[in-house]
N, C-alpha and C positions, 0 to 999 in steps of 0.2 A: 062228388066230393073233390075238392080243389088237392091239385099234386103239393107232397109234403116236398119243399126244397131241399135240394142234394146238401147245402150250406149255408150257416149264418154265422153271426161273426159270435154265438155261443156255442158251436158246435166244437166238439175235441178234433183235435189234429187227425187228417183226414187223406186217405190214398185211395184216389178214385182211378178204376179199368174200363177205361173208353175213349173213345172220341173226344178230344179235349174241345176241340169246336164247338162242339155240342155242348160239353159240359164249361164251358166258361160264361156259352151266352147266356146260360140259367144262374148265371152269379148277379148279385144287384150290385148297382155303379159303386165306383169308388169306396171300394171295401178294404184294400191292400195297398198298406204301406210301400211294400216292395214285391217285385216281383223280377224273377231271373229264369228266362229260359237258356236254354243251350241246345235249339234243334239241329235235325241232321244239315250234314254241312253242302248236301249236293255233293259228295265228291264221285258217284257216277262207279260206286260201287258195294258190295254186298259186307259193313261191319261185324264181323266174326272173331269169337273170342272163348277160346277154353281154359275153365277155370284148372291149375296144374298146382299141386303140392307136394312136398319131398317130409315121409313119414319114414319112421324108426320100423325095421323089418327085416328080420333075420336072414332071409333068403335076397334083401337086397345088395343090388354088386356097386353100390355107390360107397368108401367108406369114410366115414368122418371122426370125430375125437375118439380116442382111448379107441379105438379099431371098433366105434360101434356102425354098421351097415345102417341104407336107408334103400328108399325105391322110392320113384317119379310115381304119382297118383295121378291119373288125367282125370276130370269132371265132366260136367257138361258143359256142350257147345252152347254160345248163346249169340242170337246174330242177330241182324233188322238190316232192311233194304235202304240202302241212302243215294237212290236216284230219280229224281223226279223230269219229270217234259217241261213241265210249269212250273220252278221252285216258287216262285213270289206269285203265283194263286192259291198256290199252298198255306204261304206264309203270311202276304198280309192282311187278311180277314182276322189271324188270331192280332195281330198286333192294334189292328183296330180295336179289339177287343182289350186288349192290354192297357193301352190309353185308357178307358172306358174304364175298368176297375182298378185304377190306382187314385187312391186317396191325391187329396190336391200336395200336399206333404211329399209323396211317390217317388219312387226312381225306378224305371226300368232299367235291366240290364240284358243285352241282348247278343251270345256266345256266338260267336262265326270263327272264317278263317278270312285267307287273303282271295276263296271263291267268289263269296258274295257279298263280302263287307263292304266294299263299294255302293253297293246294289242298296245295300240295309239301309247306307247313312241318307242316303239320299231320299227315301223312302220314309224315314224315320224324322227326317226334317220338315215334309210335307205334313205326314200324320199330327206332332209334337209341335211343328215350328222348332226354327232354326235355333233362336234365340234357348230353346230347352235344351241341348244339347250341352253336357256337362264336362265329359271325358270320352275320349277312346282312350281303352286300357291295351296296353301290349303285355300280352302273359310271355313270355318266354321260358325256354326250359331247353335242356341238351340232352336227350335221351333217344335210344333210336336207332334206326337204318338213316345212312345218309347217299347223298346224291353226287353221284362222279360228274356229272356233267351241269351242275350250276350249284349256285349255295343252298345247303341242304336248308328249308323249311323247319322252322324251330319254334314257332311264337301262334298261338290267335290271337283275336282281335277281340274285344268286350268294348260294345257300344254302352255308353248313358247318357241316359235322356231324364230330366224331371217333368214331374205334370206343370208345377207350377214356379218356374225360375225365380220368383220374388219368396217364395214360400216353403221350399223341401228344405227336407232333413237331412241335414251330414255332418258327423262325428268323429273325425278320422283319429281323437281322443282313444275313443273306444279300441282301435285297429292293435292285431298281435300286432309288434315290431319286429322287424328284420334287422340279422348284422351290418355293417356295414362293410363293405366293398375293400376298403382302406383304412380298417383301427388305427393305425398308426400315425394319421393325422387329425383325430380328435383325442378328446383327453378319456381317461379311463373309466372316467363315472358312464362317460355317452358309449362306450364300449361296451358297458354291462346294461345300460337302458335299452341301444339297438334303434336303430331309425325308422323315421315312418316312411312304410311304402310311395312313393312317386305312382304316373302312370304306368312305367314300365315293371312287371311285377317277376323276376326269377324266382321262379318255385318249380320245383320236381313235377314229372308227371307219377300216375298213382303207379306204383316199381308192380312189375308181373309177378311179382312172389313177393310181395312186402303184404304187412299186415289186413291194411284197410285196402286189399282189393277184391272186391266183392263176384269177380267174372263177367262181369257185364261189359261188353264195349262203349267204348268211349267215356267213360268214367274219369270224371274230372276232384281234383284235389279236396280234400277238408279244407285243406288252408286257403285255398283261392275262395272256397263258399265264406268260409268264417270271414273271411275277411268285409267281404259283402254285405255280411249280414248284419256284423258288426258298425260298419258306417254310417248304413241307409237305412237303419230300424230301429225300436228301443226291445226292452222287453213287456212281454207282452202282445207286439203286432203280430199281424197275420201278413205272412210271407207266400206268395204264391208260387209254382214251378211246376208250369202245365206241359213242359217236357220230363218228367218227374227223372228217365232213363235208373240209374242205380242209386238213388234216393237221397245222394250228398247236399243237396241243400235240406231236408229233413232232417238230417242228422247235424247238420250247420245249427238248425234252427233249436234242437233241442239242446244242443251243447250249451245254447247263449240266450234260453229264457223267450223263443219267440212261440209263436202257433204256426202250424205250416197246410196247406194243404197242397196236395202234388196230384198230379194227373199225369195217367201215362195210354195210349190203344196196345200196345205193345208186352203180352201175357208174360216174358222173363221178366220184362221190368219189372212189373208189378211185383211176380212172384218175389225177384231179390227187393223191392223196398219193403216187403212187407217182412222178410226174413229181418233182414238189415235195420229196421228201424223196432220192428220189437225187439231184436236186443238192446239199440240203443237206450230206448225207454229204459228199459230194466238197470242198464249200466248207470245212466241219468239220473233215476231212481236213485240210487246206490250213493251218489255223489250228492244227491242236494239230502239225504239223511246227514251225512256229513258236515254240511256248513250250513244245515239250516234254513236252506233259503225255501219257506213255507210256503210262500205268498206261489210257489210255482208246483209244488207238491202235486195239484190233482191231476198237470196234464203230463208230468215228469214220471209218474207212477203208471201212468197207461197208456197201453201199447196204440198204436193210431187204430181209428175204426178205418172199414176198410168195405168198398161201395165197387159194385160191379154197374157202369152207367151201360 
């Protein structure tokens, strides 16, 4: 009896525990509009990270408004290895594969630092041709430990590439807008509209006690995914993210009407996308009751299925 495929492009939004290697080369070509990974960056050490919250408790010695006490709650640790011997045997067999299933339309987007982005562009030129090469994105942001003995490290790098340079999608219409730098030298209406992102993108990183932080290391922005998702896809597509890590492009995807399927071997991950994105459904849910929007109702109402490869 022929094996039933992990994915087809009617299958509901989809968060698969395995070997992404594995699980991408069973995907059929050119399936995905977009697709965004953010693997680990080689930095040659152990990413660890405890989830921490400050609850209302009578016996705590912290005090805040009207003299009411709290206490520091630690969670669970959640950690993954980011050191490899061979990072780019690691790396580019999945990116062959990435070329491979991006619709001719396509943009990859490919998350590093100043370790190996070097390494990527060059790499990414040969796979894609140079000529596909669309943007390096410089993320910036000022959060942190800093460095006494040189300038502290503040930004990654976001390569893209299209499949097809005469033929991809991009909308930068669609994109939230950010304020601008210097109001005072445009007029008030473009104050209140907010300009369109450039390459270089200032956004916060996810704050260690701010809402949307799930405990998962390296957990990158809503707003850096949204915006992504936003450019390089309509509603509808199927957005791929075979580093799945804390499920923010999932949640990108449901906010803005896409399909997502996400891959992670990594058993926290999974466990937080699949917490983290059943809520969202639900919340998702909740919001398109509201404004109607029908045509997205069946995958907005359910929580993602969820595959052990």
């Amino acid at each position: 009896m022929p094996k039933e495929p992990i994915w087809t492009p009617t299958s509901p939004n989809l968060v698969v525990h395995g070997d992404n290697l594995k699980v991408i080369r069973e995907l059929p070509d050119e399936s995905f509009q977009l697709i965004y990974i953010d693997p680990p960056f080689n930095t040659g050490k152990k990413q660890t990270r405890q989830n921490i919250k400050t609850v209302r408790s009578e016996e705590g010695n912290r005090v805040g408004y009207k003299g009411m006490t709290y206490e520091t709650v630690k969670g669970k640790i959640t950690s993954y290895d980011d050191s490899f011997e061979d990072f780019w045997e690691f790396l580019e067999p999945r990116l062959e594969e990435a070329w491979r299933l991006l619709k001719p339309s396509g943009t990859l987007y490919l998350h590093l630092d100043y370790r190996e982005v070097h390494y990527a562009k060059v790499l990414l030129d040969v796979l894609f041709g140079r000529e596909c090469f669309l943007n390096e994105i410089i993320w910036a942001y000022d959060y942190g430990a800093r460095s006494k003995k040189r300038w502290p490290t503040k930004h990654d790098n976001i390569l893209v590439y299209v499949k097809d340079p005469k033929g991809y999608y991009f909308n930068n219409r669609e994109v939230d807008r950010e304020p601008y730098m210097a109001p005072g030298l445009v007029t008030p209406e473009k104050v209140a509209l907010g300009k369109l992102p450039t390459d270089v993108w200032w956004h916060t990183i996810v704050s260690p006690s701010g809402r949307e932080k799930t405990g998962y290391p390296t957990q990158k922005p809503l707003g850096i995914l949204r915006r992504i998702v936003q450019a390089s896809s309509q509603r509808g597509d199927w957005v791929l993210d075979f580093f799945g890590g804390s499920g923010t492009t999932g949640e990108a995807a449901l906010q803005l009407g896409r399909n997502f399927l996400l891959v992670d071997k990594n058993k926290p991950a999974f466990e937080t996308m699949k917490n983290r994105l059943t809520r969202a459904a639900q919340v998702q849910s909740e919001v398109q009751d509201d404004v109607g929007e029908v045509q997205f109702a069946k995958f907005r109402q359910s929580p993602p299925r969820l595959v052990e490869a």
